[in-house]
N, C-alpha and C positions, 0 to 999 in steps of 0.2 A: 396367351396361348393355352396356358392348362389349364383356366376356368371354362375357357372354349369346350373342350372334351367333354367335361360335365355336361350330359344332358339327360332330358327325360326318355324313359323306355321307349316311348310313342315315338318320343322326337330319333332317336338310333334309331328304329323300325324303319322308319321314311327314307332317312340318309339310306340304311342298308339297303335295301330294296335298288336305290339307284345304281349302289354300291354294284350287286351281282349281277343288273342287267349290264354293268361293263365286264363283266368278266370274272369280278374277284372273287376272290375265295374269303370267307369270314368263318373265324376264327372267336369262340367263345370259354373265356374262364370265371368261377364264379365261389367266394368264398366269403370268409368274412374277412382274411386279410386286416387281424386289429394291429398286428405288430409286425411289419414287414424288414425281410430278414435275408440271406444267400440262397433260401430254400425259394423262396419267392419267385427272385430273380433268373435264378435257373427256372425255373417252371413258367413264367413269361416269355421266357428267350425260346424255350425248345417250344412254347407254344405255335410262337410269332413264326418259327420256320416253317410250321403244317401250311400257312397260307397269306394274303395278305395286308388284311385288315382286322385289327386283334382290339376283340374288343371287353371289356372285366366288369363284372356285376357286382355289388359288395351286399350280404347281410346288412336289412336294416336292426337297430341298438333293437328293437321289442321280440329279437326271435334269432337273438344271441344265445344260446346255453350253455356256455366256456366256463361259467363260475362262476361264484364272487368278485363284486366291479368288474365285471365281463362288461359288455367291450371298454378296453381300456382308452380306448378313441373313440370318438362316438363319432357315428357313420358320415356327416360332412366333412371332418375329417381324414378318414380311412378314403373317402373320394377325393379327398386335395391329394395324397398321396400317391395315391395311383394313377393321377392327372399328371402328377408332374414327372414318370416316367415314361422316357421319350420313348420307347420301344411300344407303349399302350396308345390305340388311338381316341378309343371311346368311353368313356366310364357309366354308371347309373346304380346307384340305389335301388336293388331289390325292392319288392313292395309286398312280396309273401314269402314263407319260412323256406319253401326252397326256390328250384331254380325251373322246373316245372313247365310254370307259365310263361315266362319271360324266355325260354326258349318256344315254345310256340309262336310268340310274338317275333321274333327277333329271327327264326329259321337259320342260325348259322349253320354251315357246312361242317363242323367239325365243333366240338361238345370237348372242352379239355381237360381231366382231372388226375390229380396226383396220383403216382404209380401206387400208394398206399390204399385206395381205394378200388385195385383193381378186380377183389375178389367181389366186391358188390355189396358185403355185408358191414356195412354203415349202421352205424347205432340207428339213426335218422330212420332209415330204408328209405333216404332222397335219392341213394344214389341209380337204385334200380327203377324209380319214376323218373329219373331224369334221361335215364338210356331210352326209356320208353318213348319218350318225348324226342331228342334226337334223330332215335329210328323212324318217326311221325312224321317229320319234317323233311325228311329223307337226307338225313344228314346222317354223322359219325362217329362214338364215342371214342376219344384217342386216351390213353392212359401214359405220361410221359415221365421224366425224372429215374432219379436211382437216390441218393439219402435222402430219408425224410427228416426237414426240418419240424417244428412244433412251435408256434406260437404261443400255445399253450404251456408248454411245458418250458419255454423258454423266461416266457412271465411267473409260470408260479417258483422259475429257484430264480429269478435276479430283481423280480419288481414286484414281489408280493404284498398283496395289500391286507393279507389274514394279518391278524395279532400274534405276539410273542407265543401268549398263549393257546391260539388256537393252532398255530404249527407245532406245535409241541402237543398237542392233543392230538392231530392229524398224525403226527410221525408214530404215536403210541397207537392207532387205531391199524396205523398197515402193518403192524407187527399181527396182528390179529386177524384180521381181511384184507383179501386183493381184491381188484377192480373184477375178476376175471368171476367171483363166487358173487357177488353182492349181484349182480348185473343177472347171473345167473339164477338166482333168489326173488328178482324182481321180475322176472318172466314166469316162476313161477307162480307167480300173483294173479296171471291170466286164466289160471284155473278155478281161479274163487266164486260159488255164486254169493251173491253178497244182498240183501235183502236190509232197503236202509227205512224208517221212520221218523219225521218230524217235519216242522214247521219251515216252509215255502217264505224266502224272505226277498223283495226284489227292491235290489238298490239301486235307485235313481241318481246319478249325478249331476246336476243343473248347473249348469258354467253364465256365469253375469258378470257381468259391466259396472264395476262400484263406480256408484255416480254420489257418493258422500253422505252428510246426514240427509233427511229428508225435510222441508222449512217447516211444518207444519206441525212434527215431532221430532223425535230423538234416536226414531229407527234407521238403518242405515237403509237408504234406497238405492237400488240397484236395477240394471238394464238386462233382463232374460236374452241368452245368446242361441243355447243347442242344451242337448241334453243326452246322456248315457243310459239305458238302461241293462242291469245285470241278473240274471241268478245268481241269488243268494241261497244261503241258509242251507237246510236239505237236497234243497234243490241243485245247490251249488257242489256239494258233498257228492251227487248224485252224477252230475256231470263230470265233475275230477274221479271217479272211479272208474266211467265208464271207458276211460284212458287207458286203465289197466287191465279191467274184468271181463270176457267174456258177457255174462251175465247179471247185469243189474237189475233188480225191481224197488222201484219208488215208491214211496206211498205218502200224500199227505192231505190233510184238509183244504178243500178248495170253495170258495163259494160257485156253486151250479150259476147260476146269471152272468158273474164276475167277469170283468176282462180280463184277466190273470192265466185262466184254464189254456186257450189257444195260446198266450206270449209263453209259460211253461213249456207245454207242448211242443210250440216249434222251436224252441231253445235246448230242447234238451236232446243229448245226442241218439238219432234214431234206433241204437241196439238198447237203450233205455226203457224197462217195461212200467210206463207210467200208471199209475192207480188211483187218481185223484177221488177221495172220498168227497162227496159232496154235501155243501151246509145252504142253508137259507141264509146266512147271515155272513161277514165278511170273517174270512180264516187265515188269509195269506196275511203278511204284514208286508208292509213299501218304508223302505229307509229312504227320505230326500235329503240329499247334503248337497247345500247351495255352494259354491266357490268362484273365486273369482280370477281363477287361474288354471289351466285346465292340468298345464304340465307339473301342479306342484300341488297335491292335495291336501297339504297346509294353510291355503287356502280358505280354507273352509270357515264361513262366515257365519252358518245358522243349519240347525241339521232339524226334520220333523218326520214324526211319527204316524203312520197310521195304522189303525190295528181296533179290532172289536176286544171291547173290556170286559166283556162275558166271557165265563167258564166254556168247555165246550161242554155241548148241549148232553144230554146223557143219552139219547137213541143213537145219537150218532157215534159217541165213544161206545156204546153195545156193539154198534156195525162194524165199526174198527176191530175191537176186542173181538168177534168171532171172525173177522178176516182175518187176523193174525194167527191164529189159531187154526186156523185150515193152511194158510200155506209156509209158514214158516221151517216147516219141518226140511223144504226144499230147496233149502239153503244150507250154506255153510256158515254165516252168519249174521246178526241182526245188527245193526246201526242205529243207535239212538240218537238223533241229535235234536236235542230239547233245549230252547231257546228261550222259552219262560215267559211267549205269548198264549199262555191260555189252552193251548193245542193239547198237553197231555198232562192232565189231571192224575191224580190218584189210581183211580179207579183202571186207567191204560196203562199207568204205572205198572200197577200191580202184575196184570196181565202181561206186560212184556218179563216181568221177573218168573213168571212160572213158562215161559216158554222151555222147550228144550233144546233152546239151538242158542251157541256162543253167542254174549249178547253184550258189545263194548256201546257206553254211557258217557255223552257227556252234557254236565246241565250249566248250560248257560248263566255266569252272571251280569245284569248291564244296566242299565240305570232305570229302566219300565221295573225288575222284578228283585230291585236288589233286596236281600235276604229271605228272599218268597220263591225262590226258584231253587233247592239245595239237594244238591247229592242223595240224602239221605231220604228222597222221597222214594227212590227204589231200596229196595232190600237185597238185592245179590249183583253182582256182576262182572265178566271174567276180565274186563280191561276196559279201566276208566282213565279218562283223559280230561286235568282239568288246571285251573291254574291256583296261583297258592291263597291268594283274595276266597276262593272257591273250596278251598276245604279248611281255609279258618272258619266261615261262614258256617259249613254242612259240619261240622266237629265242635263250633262253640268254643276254639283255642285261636287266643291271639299271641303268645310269649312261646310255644314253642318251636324248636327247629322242624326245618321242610319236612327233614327224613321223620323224625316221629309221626308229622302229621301222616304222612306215607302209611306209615305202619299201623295207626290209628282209625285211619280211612279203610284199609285192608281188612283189617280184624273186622271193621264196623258192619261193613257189608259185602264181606266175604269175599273179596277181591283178589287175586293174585295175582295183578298183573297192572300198574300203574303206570302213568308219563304225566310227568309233570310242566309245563312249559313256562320257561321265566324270561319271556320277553327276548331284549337283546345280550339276557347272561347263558339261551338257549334250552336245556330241555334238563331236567332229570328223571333217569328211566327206573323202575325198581319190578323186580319178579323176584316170587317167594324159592325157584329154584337159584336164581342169578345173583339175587341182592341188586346195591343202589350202583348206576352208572351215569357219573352226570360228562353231559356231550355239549359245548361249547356252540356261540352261534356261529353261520358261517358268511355274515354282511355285515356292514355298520352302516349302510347304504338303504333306508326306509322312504322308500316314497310314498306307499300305504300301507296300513297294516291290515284294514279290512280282508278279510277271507280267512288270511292266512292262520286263525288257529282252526278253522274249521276243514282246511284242506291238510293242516295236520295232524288231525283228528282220523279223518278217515281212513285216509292212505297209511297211518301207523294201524290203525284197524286192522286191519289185512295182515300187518305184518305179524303185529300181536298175535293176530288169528293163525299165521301160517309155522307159525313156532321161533321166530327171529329172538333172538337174543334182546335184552334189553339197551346193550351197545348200539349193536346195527337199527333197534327201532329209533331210536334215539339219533343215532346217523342221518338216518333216512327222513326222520323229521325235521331237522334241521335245515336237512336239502332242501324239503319241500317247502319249507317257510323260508329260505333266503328264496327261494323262485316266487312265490307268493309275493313277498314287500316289495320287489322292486317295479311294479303295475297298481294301476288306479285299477281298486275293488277288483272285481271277476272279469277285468276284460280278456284275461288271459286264465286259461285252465292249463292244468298239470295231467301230462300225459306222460306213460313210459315211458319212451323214447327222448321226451323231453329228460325226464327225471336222470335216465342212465348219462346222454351227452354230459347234464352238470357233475353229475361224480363221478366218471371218467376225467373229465377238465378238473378237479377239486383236488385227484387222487392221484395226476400222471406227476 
């Protein structure tokens, strides 16, 4: 009987349908419900009285924002639960971030959400597309209940899954900041124009069929199944900003022929002012990582590079160099993300160091450019972001501690304002007004790590940029890299809304 309930959206649409031309009234609630609790149950019950066929939606696990090891149930789950109480008749798995759609589908009479929500102002702002949606359908938003329970806040004091020492970090950080300023700090992020440059990376993910060695040789052979493709790189920076900013302009090298210019283009979010400089020859690079598991990118069998091995040509970094130089001024600040295909030479180097507009760096190390690609190829810069592989490299020190290298880096070129990221021991932040603040990670849960130093690259940009403490950057980067790891490569970008839900849930 309660695997019965479980059904697909399509398949409730059908049943309801039959459902109203007898008469009933239907009845819709929809959350993510990961730890059900008395708040719950009261809010079922008072729903189930509006009318007479009640039926509950759940968040699917990929567009959970509750925090580290969010959701604690993963969604077939969370639907066995809700099946098996007798008061629900229908269940289904969401299939987008809110509820939106699934109420158009579904037309119920009556839309049902927690009295806590009744002001409308939801971190999300699902709750006011979702009225909208109700009032479309010619249905009813009901706001029911009186105490609010918290799932959230019921898991993070009795089943936390942070470390000793990262809630001991956390409890030293609310002494310093409430959820009420940080949140408030990150909206003011949407006043930034942000002017980003570098290298367009699109990572491919190919999912196959190990079919063992091959007779013939010693390669593994494998069966092609489907395949991912992502913005990367700038590009990727480009898109997670436009989350935040008002105003974004991109700029990277593109080959004019290429496939690349349209899949950019329609990828990247349309308040995004694209600027593709164009080359005769190939400038984008394509990451392919073969796997043979889609939901475990550990997987990963054999990875290939494409990329032209030529410098960039010198007319074309002239062209660059006097278009940065015309519009930079019109921003609030410049984004470097140099990835150490070739794309930005000396000679653009230089050129982005004499701009006059805030100008955060960070230069990629990785196995195409390693020790060819270093810091030190600019001369100035007001906030670099890099890891400690990366300023051993750009300084020529292997025996010293992080903080010197900090400090050594700083001096070198004229920095004042560093973050350092160390993997899953998480970030150290240092400013010449602040000093050093090191911030803890906030998952132990990596299912990829792709993206994520470059979306914490950016979005700490901004912060750096807007005056944040080294504390709160370091916070906030943290956030964005545990949202980062738990998704293969860029399928998912980082948006406010997203961002504030998870430290809201981190901080209640």
């Amino acid at each position: 009987m309660m695997m019965n309930k479980i059904k697909t959206l399509e398949q409730i649409s059908l049943e309801l349908k039959k459902l109203k031309g007898e008469g009933k009234t239907i009845i819709h609630c929809h959350g993510v419900f990961d730890l059900l609790h008395p708040g719950h149950l009261h809010h079922f019950q008072s729903a189930s009285e509006l009318g007479d066929i009640l039926v509950v939606t759940t968040s699917p696990d990929h567009y959970v924002n509750k925090g580290p090891g969010r959701p604690v149930f993963n969604q077939r789950l969370r639907a066995e639960f809700l099946a098996a109480l007798e008061i629900i008749d229908y269940v289904a798995i969401n299939e987008t971030p809110s509820a939106v759609e699934t109420i158009l589908l579904l037309r119920p009479n009556i839309y049902v959400k927690g009295i806590e929500y009744k002001n409308l102002h939801d971190l999300t702002g699902h709750i006011a597309k979702e009225k909208k949606a109700i009032l479309e359908v010619g249905g009813e938003l009901v706001f029911v209940g009186d105490t609010a329970y918290s799932s959230t806040t019921l898991i993070n004091q009795y089943f936390s899954i942070l470390t000793p020492q990262t809630q001991s970090y956390l409890a030293k950080f609310k002494d310093s900041y409430n959820i009420e300023y940080i949140l408030g700090q990150i909206d003011f992020l949407e006043k930034k124009k942000v002017l980003i440059v570098g290298e367009t990376i699109i990572d491919e993910y190919l999912f196959c069929q190990s079919l063992g060695i091959s007779n013939k040789s010693s390669c593994i052979d494998a069966r092609y199944l489907e395949k991912e493709i992502h913005l990367g790189g700038a590009a990727g920076i480009a898109k997670h900003l436009a989350g935040f900013c008002q105003e974004v302009h991109f700029v990277t090298y593109l080959e004019k022929e290429g496939e690349h210019v349209n899949f950019v283009r329609n990828n990247l979010d349309s308040s995004v002012n694209f600027k593709p400089m164009f080359t005769s020859y190939q400038s984008s690079v394509t990451k392919q990582r073969f796997l043979t598991n889609k939901q475990k990118p550990s997987s990963q069998i054999f990875e290939l590079t494409k990329l032209n091995i030529d410098q960039t040509k010198s007319n074309v970094e002239h062209e660059m160099c006097l278009y940065l130089n015309q519009v930079a001024c019109n921003y609030d600040l410049v984004i470097v993300a140099d990835y150490g295909y070739n794309a930005i030479g000396d000679r653009l180097a230089k050129n982005l160091c004499e701009l006059n507009t805030y100008l955060t760096i960070s230069a990629q190390t990785n196995s195409y450019n390693l020790g060819s690609n270093l810091l030190t190829k600019y001369s100035k810069a007001d906030y670099i972001c890099a890891d400690i592989p990366e300023l051993r490299l750009a300084l020529g020190h292997s025996a010293v501690s992080k903080t010197e290298l900090v400090l050594r880096l700083s001096n070198k070129l004229h920095c004042p304002f560093i973050s350092i990221t160390l993997g899953d021991q998480g970030s150290l932040n240092w400013s010449e007004k602040k000093g050093f603040f090191e911030s803890t990670a906030f998952t132990t849960e990596v299912v990829d790590a792709i993206g994520a130093s470059s979306a914490y690259f950016g979005i700490t940009s901004l912060c750096a940029n807007s005056g944040f403490s080294p504390m709160l950057v370091g916070f906030i980067g943290n956030c964005v890299g545990a949202m980062m790891v738990r998704t293969l490569g860029h399928r998912e970008y980082i948006s406010s809304s997203a961002l504030k839900s998870f430290i809201t849930a981190l901080l209640k």
